[in-house]
PDB file of N, CA, C and O in Angstrom:
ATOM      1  N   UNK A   1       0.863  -1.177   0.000  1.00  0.00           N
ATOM      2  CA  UNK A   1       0.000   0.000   0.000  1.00  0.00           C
ATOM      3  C   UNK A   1       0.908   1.238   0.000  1.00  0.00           C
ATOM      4  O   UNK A   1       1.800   1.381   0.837  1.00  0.00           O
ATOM      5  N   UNK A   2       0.694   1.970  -0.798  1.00  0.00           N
ATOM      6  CA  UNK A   2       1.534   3.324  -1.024  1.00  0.00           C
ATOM      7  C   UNK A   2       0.657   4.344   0.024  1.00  0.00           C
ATOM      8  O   UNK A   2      -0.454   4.272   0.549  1.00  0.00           O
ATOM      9  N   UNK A   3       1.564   5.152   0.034  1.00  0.00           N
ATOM     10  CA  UNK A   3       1.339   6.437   1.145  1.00  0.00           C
ATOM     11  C   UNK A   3       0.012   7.362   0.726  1.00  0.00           C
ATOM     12  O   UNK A   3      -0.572   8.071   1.545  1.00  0.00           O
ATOM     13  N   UNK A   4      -0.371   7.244  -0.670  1.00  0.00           N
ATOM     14  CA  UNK A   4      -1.842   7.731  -1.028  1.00  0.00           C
ATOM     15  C   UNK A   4      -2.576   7.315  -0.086  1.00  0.00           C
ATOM     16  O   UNK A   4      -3.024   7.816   0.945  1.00  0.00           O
ATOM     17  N   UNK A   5      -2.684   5.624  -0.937  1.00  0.00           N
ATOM     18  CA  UNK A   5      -3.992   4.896  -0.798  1.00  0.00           C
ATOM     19  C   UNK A   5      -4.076   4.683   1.503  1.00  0.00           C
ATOM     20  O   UNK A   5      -5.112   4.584   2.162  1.00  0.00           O
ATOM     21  N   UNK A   6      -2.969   4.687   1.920  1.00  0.00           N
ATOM     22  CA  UNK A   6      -2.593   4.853   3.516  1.00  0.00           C
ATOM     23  C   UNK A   6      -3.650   6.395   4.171  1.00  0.00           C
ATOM     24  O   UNK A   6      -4.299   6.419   5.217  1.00  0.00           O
ATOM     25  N   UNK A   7      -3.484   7.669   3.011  1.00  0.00           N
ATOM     26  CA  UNK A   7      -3.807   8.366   3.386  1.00  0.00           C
ATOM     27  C   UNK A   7      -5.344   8.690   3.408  1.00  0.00           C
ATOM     28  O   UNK A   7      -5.937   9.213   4.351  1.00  0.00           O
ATOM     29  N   UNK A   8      -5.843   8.324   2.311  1.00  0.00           N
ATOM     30  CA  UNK A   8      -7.116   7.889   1.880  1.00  0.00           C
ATOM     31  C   UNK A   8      -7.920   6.966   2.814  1.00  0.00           C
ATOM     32  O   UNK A   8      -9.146   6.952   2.926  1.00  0.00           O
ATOM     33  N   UNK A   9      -7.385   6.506   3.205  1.00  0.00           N
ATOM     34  CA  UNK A   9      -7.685   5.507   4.220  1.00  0.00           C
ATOM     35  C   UNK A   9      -7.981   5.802   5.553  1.00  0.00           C
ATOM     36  O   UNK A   9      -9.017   5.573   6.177  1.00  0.00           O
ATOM     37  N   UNK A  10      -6.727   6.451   5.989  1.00  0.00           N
ATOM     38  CA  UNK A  10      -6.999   7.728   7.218  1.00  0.00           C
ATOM     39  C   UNK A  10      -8.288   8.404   7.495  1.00  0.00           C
ATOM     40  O   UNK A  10      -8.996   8.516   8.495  1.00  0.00           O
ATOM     41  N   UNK A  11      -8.372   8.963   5.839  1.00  0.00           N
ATOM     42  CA  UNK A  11      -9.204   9.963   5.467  1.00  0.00           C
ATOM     43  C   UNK A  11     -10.670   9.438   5.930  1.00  0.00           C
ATOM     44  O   UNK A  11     -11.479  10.073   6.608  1.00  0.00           O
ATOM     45  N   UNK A  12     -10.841   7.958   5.334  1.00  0.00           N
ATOM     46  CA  UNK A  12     -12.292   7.099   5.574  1.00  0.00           C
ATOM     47  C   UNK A  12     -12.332   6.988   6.986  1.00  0.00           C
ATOM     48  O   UNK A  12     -13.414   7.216   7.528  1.00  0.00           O
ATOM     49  N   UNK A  13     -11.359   6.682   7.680  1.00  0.00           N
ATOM     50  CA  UNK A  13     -11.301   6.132   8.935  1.00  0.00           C
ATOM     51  C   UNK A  13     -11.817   7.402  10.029  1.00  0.00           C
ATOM     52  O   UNK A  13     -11.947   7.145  11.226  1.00  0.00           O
ATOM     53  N   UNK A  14     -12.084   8.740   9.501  1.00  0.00           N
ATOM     54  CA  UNK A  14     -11.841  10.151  10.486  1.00  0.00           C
ATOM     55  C   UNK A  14     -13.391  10.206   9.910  1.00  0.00           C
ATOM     56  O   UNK A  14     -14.161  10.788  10.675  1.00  0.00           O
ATOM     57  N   UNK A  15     -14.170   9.533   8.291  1.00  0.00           N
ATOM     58  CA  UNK A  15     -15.451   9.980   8.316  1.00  0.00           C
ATOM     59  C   UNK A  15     -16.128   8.969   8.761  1.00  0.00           C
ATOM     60  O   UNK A  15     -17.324   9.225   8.897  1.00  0.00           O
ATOM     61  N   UNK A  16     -15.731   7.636   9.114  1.00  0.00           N
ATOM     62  CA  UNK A  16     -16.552   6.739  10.173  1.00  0.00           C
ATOM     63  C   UNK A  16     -16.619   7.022  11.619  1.00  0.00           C
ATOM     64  O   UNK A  16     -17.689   6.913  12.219  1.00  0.00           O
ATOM     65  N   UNK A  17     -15.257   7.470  12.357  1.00  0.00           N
ATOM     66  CA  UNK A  17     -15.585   8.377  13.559  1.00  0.00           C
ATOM     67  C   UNK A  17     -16.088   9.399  13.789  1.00  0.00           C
ATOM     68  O   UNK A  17     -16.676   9.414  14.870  1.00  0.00           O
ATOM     69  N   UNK A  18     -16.138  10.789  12.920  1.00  0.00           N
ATOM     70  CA  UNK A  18     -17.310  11.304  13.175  1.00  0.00           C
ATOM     71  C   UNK A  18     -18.864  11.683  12.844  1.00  0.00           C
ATOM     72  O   UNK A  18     -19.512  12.618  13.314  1.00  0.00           O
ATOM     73  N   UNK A  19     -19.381  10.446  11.668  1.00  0.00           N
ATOM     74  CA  UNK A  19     -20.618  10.085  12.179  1.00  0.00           C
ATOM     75  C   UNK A  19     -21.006   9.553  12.973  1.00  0.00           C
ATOM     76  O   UNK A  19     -21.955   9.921  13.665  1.00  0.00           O
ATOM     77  N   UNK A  20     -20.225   8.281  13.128  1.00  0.00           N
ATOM     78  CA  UNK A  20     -20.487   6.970  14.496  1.00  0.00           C
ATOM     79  C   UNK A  20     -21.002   8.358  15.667  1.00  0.00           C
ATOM     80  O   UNK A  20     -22.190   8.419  15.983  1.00  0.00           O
ATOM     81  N   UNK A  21     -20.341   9.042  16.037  1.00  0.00           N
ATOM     82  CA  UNK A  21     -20.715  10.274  16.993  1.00  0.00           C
ATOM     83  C   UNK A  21     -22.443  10.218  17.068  1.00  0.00           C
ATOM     84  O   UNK A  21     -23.269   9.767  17.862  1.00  0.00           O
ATOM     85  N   UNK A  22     -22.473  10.902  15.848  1.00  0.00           N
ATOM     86  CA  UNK A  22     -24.108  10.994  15.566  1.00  0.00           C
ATOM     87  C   UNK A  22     -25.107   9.969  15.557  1.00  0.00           C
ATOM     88  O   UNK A  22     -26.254  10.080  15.988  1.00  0.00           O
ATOM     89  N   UNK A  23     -24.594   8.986  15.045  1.00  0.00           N
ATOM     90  CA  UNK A  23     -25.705   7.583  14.995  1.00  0.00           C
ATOM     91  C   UNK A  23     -25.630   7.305  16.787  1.00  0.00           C
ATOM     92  O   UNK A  23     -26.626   7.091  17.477  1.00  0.00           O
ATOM     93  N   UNK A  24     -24.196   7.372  17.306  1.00  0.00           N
ATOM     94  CA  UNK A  24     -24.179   6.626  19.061  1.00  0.00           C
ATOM     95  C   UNK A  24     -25.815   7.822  19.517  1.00  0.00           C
ATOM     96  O   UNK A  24     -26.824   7.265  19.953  1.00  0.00           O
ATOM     97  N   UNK A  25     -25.797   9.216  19.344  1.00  0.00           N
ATOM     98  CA  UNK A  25     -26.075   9.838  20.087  1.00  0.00           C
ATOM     99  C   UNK A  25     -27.692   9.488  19.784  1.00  0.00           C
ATOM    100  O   UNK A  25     -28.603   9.193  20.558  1.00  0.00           O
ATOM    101  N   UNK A  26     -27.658   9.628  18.499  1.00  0.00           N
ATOM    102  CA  UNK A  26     -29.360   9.398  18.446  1.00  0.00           C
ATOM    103  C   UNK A  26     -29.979   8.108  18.316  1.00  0.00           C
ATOM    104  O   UNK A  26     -31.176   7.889  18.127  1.00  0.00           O
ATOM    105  N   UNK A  27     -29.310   7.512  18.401  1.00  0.00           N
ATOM    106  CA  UNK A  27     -29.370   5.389  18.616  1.00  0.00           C
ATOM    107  C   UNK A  27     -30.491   5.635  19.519  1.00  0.00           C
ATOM    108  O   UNK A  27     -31.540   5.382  18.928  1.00  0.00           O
ATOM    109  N   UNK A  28     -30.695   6.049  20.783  1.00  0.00           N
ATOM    110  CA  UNK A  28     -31.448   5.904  21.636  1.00  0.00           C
ATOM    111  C   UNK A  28     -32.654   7.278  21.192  1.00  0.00           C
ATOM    112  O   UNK A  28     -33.282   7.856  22.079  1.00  0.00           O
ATOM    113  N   UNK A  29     -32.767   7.530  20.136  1.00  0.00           N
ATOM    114  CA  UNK A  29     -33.873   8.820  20.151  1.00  0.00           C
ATOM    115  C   UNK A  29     -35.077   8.084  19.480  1.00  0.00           C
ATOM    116  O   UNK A  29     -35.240   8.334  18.285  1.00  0.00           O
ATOM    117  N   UNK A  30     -35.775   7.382  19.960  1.00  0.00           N
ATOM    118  CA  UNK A  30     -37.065   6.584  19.262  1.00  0.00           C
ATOM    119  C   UNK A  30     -37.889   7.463  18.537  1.00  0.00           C
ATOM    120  O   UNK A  30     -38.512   6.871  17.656  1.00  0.00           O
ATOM    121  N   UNK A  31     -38.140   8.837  18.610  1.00  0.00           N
ATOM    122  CA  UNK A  31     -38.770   9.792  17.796  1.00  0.00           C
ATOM    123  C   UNK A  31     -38.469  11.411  18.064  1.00  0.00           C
ATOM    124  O   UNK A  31     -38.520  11.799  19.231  1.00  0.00           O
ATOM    125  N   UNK A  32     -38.215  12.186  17.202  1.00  0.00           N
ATOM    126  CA  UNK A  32     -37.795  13.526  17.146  1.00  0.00           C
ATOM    127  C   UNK A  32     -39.104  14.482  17.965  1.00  0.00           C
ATOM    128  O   UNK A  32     -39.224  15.700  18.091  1.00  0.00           O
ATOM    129  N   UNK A  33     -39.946  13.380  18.415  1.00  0.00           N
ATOM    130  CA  UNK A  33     -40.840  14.229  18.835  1.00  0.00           C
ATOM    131  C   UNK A  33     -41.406  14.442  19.937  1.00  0.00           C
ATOM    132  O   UNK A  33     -42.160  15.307  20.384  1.00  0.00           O
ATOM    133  N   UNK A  34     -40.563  12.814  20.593  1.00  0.00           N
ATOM    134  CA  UNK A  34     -40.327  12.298  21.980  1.00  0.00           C
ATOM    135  C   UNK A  34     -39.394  13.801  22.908  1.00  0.00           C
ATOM    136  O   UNK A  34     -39.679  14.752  23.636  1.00  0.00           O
ATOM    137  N   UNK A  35     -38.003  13.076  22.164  1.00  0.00           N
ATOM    138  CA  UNK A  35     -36.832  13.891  22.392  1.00  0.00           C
ATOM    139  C   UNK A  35     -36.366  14.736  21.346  1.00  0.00           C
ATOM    140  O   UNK A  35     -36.096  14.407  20.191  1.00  0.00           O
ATOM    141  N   UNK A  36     -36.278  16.259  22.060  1.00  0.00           N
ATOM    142  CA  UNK A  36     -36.208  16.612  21.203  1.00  0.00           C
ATOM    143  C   UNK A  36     -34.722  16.653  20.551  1.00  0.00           C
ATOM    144  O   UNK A  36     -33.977  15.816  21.062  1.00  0.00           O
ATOM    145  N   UNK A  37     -34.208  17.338  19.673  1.00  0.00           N
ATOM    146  CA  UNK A  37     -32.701  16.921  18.809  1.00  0.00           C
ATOM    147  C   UNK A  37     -31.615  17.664  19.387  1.00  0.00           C
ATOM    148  O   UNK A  37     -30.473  17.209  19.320  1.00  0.00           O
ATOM    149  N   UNK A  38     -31.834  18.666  19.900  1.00  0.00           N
ATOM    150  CA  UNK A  38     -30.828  19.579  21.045  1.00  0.00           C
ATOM    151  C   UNK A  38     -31.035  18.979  22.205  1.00  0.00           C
ATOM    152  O   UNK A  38     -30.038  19.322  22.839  1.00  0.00           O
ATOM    153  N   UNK A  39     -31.749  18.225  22.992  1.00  0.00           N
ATOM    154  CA  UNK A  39     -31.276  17.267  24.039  1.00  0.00           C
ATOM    155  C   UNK A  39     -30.360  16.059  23.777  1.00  0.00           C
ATOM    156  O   UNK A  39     -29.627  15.565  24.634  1.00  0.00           O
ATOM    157  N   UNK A  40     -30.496  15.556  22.282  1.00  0.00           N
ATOM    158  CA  UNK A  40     -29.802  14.428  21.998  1.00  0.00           C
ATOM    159  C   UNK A  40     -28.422  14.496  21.634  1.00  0.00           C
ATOM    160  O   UNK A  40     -27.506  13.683  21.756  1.00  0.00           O
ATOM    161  N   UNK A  41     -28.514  16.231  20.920  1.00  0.00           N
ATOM    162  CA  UNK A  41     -27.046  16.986  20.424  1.00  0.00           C
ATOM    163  C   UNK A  41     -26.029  17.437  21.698  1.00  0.00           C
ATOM    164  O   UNK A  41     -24.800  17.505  21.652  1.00  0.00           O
ATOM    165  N   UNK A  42     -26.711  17.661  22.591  1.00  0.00           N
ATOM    166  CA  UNK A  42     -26.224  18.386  24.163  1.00  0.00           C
ATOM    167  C   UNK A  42     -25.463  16.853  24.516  1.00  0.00           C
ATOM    168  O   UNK A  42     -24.244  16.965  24.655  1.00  0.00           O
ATOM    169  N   UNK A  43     -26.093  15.221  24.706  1.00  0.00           N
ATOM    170  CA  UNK A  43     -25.033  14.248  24.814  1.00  0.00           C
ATOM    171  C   UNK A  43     -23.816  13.802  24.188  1.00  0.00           C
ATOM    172  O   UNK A  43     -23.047  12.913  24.554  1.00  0.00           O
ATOM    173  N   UNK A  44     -23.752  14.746  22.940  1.00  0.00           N
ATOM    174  CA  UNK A  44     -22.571  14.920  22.447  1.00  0.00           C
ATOM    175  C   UNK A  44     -20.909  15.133  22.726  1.00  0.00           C
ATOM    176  O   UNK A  44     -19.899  14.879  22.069  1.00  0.00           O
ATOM    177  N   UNK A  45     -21.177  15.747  24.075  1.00  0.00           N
ATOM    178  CA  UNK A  45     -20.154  15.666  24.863  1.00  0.00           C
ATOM    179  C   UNK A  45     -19.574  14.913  25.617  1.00  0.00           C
ATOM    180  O   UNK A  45     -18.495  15.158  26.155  1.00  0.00           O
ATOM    181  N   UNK A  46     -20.449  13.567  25.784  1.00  0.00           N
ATOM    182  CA  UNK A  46     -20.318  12.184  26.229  1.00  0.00           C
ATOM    183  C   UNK A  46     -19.167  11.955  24.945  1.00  0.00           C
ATOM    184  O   UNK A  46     -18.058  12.039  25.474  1.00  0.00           O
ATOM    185  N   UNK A  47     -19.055  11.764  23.835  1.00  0.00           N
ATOM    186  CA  UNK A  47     -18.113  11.599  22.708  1.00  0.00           C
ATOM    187  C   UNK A  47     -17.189  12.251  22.665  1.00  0.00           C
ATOM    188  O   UNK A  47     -16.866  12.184  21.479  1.00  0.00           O
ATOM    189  N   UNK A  48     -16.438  12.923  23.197  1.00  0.00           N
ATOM    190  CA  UNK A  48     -15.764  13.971  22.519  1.00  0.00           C
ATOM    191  C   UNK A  48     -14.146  12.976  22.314  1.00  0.00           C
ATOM    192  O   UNK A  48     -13.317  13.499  21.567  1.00  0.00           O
ATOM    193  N   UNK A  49     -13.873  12.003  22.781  1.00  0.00           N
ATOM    194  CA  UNK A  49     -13.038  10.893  22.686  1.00  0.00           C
ATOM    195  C   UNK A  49     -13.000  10.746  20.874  1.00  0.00           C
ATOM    196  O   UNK A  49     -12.080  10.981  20.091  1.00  0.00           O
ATOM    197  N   UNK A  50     -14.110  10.362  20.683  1.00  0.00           N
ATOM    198  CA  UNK A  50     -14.556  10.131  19.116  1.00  0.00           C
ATOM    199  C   UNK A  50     -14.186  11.308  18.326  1.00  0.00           C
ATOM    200  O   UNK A  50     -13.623  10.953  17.290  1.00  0.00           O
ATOM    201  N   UNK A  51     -14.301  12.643  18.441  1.00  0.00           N
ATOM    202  CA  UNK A  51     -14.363  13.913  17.525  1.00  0.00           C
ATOM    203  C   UNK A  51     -12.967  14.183  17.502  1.00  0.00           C
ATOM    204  O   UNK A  51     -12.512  14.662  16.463  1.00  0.00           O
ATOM    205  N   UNK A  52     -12.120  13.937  18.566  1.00  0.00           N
ATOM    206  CA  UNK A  52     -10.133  13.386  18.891  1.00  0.00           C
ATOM    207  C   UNK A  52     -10.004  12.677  17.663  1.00  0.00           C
ATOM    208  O   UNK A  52      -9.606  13.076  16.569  1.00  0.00           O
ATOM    209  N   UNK A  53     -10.401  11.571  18.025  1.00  0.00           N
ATOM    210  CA  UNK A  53      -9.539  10.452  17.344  1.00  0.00           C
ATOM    211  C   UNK A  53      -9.877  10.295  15.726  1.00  0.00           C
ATOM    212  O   UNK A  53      -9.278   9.587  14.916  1.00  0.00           O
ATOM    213  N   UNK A  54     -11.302  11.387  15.437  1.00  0.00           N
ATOM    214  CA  UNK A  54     -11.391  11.267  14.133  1.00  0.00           C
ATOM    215  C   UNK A  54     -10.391  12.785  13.542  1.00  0.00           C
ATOM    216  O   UNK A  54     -10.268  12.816  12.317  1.00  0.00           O
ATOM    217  N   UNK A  55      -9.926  13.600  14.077  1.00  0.00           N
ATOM    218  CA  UNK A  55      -9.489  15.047  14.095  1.00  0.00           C
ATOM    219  C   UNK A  55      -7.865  13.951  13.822  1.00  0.00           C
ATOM    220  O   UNK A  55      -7.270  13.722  12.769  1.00  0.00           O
ATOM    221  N   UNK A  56      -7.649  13.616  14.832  1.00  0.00           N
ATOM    222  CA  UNK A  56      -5.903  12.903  14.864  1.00  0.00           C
ATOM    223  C   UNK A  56      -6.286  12.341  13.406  1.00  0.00           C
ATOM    224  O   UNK A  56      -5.929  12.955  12.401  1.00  0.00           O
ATOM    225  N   UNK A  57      -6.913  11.336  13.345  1.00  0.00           N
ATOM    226  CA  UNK A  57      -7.308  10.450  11.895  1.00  0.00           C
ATOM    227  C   UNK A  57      -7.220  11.230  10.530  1.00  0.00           C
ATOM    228  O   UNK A  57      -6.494  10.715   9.680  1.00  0.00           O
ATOM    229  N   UNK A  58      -8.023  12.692  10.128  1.00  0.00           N
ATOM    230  CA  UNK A  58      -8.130  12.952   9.053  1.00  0.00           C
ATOM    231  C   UNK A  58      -6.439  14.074   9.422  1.00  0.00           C
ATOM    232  O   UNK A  58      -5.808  14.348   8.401  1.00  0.00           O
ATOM    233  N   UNK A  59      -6.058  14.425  10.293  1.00  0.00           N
ATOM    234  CA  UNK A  59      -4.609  15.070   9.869  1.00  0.00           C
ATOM    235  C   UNK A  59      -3.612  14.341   9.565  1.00  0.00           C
ATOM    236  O   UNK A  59      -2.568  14.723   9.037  1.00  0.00           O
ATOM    237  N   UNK A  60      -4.009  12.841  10.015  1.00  0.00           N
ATOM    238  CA  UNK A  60      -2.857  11.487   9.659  1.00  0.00           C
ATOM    239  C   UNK A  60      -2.932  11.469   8.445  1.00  0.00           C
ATOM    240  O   UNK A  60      -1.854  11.270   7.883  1.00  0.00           O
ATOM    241  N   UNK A  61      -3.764  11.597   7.833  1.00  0.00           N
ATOM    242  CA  UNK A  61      -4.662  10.976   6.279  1.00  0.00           C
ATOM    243  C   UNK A  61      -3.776  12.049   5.262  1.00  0.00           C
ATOM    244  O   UNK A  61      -2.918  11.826   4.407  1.00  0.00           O
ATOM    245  N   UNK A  62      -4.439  13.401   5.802  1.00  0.00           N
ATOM    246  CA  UNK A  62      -3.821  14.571   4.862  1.00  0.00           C
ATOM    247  C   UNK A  62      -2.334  14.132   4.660  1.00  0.00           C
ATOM    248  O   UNK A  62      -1.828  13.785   3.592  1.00  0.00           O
ATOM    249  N   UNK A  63      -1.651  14.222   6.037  1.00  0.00           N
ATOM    250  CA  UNK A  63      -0.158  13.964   5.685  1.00  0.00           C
ATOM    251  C   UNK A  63       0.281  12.972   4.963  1.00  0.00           C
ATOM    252  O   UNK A  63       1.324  13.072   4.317  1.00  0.00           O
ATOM    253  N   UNK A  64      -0.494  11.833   4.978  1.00  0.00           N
ATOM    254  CA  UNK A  64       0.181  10.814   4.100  1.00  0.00           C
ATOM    255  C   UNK A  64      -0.121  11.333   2.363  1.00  0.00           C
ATOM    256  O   UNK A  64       0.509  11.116   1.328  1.00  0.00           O
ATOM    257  N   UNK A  65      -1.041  11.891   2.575  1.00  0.00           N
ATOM    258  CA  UNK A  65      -1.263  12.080   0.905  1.00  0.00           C
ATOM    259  C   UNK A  65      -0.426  13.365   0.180  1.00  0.00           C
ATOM    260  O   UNK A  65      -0.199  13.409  -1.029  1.00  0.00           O
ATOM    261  N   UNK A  66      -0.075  14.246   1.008  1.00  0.00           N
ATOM    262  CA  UNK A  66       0.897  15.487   0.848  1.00  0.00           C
ATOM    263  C   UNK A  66       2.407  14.516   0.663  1.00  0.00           C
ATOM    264  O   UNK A  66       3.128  14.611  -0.330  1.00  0.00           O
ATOM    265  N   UNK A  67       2.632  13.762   1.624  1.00  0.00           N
ATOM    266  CA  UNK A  67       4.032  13.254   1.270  1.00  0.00           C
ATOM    267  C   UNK A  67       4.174  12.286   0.279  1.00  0.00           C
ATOM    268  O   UNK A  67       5.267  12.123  -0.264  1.00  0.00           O
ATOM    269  N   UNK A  68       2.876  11.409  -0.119  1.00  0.00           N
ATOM    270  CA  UNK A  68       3.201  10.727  -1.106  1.00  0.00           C
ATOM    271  C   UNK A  68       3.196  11.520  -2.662  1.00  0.00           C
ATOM    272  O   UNK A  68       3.780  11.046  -3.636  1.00  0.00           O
ATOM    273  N   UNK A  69       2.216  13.152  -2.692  1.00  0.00           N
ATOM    274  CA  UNK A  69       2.599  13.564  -3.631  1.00  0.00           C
ATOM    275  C   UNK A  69       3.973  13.978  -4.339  1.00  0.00           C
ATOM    276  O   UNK A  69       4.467  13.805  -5.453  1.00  0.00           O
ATOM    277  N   UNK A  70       4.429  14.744  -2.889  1.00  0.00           N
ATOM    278  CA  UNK A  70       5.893  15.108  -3.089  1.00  0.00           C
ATOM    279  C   UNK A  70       6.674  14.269  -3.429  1.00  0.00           C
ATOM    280  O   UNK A  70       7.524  14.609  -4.252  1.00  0.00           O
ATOM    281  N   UNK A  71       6.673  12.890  -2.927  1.00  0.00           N
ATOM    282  CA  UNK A  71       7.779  12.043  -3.032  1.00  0.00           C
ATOM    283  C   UNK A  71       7.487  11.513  -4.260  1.00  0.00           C
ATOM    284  O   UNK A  71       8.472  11.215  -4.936  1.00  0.00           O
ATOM    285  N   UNK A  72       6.419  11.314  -4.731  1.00  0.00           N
ATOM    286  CA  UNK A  72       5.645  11.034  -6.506  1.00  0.00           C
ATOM    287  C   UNK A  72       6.395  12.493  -7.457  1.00  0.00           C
ATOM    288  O   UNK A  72       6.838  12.059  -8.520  1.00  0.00           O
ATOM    289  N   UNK A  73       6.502  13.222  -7.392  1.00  0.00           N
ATOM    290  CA  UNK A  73       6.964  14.446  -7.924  1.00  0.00           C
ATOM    291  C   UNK A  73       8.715  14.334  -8.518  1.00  0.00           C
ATOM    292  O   UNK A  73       9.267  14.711  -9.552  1.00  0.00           O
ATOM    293  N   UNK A  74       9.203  13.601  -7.244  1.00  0.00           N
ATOM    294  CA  UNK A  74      10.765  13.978  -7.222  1.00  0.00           C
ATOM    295  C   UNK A  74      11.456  12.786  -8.080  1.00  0.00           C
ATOM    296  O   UNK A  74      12.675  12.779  -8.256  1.00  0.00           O
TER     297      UNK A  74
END
């Protein structure tokens, strides 16, 4: 696997952590009309582990794809 397809990868890996965020939070919302969506958005801060590790994830991603351009270049 070249340093693109590594980075690309990153890249997927930072947009499965921060939806997973959104699906964990409203998993338990049986209807928008029950609860409303700013009570369910406010548990968001229960995650913030997740919004890290997808933030670390997509700057891992970028870098691999910046260095594999350069090093593709030279």
């Amino acid at each position: 696997m070249n340093r693109r397809a590594a980075g690309v990868s990153f890249c997927f890996i930072a947009t499965i952590l921060y939806v997973s965020r959104y699906f964990i939070v409203t998993s338990g919302v049986v209807s928008y009309a029950d609860v409303p969506l700013k009570s369910a958005l406010v548990r968001l801060g229960d995650y913030d582990i997740l919004l890290i590790l997808s933030i670390a994830s997509l700057i891992i991603g970028v870098i691999y794809i910046i260095v594999g351009e350069v090093k593709k270049e030279k």
